[in-house]
N, C-alpha and C positions, 0 to 999 in steps of 0.2 A: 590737208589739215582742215577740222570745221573752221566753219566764219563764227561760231558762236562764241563767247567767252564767259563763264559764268563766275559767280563769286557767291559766297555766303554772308550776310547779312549778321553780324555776332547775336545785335537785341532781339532779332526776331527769329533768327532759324530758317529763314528764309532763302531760296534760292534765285541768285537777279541775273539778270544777263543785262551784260555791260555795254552800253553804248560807247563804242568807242568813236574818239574825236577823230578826223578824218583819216578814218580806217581804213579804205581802198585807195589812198594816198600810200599811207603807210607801207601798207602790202607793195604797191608799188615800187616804191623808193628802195625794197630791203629785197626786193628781190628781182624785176629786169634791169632793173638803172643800177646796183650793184654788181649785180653780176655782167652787166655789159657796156658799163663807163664807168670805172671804177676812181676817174679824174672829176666827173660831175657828181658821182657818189658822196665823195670829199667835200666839193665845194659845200653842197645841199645840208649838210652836216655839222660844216664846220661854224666856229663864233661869229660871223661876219652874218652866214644864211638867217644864224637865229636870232640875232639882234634885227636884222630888217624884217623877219616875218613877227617877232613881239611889236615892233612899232605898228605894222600893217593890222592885227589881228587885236590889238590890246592898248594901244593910245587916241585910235578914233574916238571922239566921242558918238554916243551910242542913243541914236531914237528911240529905240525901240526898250530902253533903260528896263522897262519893269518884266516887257519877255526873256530878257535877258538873267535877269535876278530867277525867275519862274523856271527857265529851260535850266539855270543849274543847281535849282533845288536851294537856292540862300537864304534861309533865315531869318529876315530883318529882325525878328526880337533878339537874335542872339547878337547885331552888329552894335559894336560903341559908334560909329557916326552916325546919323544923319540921311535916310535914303536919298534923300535928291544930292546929295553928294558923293555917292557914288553913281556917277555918269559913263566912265570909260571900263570897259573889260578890267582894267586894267587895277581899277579903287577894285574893283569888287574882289577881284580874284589876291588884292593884296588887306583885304581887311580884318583887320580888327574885332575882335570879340570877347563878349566877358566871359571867357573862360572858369574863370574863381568862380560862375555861377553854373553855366551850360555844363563844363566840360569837368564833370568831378573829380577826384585823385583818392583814392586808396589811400589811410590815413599810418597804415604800418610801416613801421620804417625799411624792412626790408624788402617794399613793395618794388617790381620796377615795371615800368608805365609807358606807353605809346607815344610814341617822338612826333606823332601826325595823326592828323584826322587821315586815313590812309588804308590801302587794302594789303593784308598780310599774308606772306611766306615765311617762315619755321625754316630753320636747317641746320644741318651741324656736319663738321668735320670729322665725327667718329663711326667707326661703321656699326658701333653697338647705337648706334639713334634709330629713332625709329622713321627720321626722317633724313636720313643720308647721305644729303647732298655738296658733292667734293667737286669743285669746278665749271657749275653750271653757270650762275649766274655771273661769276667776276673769277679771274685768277686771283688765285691767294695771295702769290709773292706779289702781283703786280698791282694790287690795290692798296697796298700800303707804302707802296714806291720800293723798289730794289732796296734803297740804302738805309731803311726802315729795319733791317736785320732784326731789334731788339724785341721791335713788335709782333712780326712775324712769329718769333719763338717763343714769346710771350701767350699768344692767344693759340697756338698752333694746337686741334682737336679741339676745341670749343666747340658752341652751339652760336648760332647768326639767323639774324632775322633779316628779312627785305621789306619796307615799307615802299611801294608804291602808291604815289598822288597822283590823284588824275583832277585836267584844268577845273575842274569846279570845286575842288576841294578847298577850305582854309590851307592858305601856304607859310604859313606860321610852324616851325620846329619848335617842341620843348623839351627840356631837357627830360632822360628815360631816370635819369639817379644824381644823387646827390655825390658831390667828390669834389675834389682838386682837379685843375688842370695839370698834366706832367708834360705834355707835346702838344701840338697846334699847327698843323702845316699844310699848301694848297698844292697837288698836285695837276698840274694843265694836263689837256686832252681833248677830247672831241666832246659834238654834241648832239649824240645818240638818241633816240625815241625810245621812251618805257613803253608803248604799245606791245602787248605781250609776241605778237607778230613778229615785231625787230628784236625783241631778245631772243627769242628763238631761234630767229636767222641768221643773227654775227653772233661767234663763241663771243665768250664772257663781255659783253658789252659795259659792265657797270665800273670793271677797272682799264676800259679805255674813254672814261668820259673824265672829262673834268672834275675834281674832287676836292674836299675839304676834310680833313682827317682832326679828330679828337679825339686824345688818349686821355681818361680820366681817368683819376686810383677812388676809389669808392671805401675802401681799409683808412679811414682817415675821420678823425672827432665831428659829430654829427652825417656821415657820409650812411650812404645804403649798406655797406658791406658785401659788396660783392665780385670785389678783387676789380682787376682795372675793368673798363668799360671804352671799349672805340666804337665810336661813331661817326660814321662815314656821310658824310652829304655829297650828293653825286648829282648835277646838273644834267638835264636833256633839253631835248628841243623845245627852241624859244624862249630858255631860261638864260637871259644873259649876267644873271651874277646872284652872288648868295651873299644877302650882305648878313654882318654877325651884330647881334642885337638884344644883347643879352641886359635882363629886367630883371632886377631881384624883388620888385612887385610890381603888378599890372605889367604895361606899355612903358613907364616909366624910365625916365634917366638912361635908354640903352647906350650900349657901349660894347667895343669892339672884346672879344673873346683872345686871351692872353694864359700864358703858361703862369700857373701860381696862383690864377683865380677858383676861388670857392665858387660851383654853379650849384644853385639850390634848385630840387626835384621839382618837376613839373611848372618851373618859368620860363618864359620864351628865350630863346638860344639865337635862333636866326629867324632868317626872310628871304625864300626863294623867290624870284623874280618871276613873273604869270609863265602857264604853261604847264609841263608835267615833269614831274624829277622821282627823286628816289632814296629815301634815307636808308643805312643799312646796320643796325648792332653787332659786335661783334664781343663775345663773354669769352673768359678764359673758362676751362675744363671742368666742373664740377663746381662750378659756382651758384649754378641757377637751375630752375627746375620751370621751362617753359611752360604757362598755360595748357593745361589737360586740352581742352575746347580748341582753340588751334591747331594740338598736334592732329586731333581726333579730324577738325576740318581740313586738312592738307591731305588724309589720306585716304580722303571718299572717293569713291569710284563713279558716285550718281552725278557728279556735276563734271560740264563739260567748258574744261578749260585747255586753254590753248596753252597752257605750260604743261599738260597732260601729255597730251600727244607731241609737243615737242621735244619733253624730253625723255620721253618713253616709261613714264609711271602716274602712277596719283600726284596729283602736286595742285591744290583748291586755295583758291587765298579767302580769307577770311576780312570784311569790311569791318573798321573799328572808328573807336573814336581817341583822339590826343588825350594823354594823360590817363587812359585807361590800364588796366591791370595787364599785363601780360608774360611777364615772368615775375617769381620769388625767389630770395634767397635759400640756400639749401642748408 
């Protein structure tokens, strides 16, 4: 498999090759220590390993403060606090920004919009897609949990997206549509590395990780319209918890996420804890019509990604921004 990873850039057209966060770790870990201590494989993985390497890697405070802001490309004009008070890995990679201003939204109603500042995967569960992908990143049944039957049948041949975040991203979720909550539940599990390296090398990593599942009906008086909407928040390594944090303006007033609440398009929903995670959409059948640009970048041939060659076709993710356009109603 190359060492390279690349991605596509949405505003510029650009092709980046990704620095990945301790990459020859990774490699590591997913592949002799997996394959040949499959008891330390575990440990390494599990909520205990990731909680003491977030304290070690993201509660020091941090000398070197401003190389730090610089090495992961942050912003300051875009943060609501204060630079000298983001001191630790930890402010930074959990901060705050005025969105309402940086981070624009598509003002039509039947827009739906990017869960994360985050690099994207297109897919769908029908083989007339044009991007086809049935079991690669998560089992179907098992990311919705076995006894989820309802859901399962509900979304079953739809269209799904994968947002991966990587540690220097805003770790801030907002919501992709407008709707009611109808379900709300946290399924436990491990705690897996997005590094495209470890998805490749454990099948469906993303429904053996720790999860947050949200079924919302979007068919409901001011909603998006576009039939339910589940959105999966999936924890990986060093992310010790996802708290729910939902703002119906700014940073304001948040409060935990409950079956029956209205979440309004493009305000903050949660807060993954520093590190790298993974949100993931899931559309029922004929509801939406994914981004032209997406589909078109997932299935170029010129860039060299490591989900390419792992799973034996084109498959390019595309970098975005929160709250930006990515599918529309059909």
């Amino acid at each position: 498999m190359t060492l390279l990873h690349q991605y596509i850039e949405r505003g510029s057209g650009r092709i980046i090759t990704e620095q990945l966060l301790a990459d020859r770790l990774i490699r590591l870990l997913y592949s002799r220590v997996r394959e040949n201590s499959s008891r330390l494989f575990d440990m390494l993985t599990s909520s205990w390993m990731s909680q003491v390497l977030a304290a070690v890697h993201f509660d020091r405070p941090r000398v070197g403060r401003q190389s730090l802001l610089t090495t992961c490309g942050i912003d300051l004009q875009e943060c609501l606090d204060p630079p000298e008070q983001l001191d630790t890995a930890r402010k930074c990679f959990e901060r705050k920004i005025r969105y309402w201003d940086c981070r624009p939204m598509p003002d039509h109603a039947g827009a739906v919009v990017s869960p994360a500042d985050a690099r994207v995967l297109p897919g769908s569960f029908s083989q007339s897609s044009l991007v086809y992908l049935k079991n690669k990143f998560f089992s179907y049944d098992e990311l919705f949990g076995y006894a989820a039957k309802t859901w399962r049948q509900a979304f079953q041949g739809g269209d799904f997206m994968v947002f991966r975040l990587t540690p220097d991203k805003y770790h801030y979720n907002h919501l992709p549509v407008a709707g009611r909550v109808v379900d709300f539940y946290t399924l436990d599990g491990g705690y897996h590395s997005c590094n495209p390296s470890a998805v490749v090398s454990i099948a469906t990593p993303y429904s053996k990780n720790r999860r947050v599942v949200t079924i919302i009906d979007t068919d409901v008086p001011a909603g998006t319209g576009v039939g339910l909407v589940a959105m999966i928040e999936v924890v990986a390594l060093m992310i010790g918890d996802i708290a729910q944090v939902y703002s119906s303006r700014g940073y304001d007033d948040p409060q935990p996420v409950a079956k029956g609440m209205f979440l309004a398009k493009g305000q903050p929903k949660s807060l993954y804890r520093p590190g790298s995670s993974t949100d993931i959409l899931i559309f029922q059948p004929g509801r939406v019509r994914i981004a032209q640009d997406l589909l078109d970048n997932a299935n170029r041939s010129d860039v060299s990604s490591r989900f390419s060659e792992g799973f034996g076709r084109p498959l390019v993710e595309t970098d975005l921004q929160v709250r930006s356009l990515i599918a529309g109603r059909i």
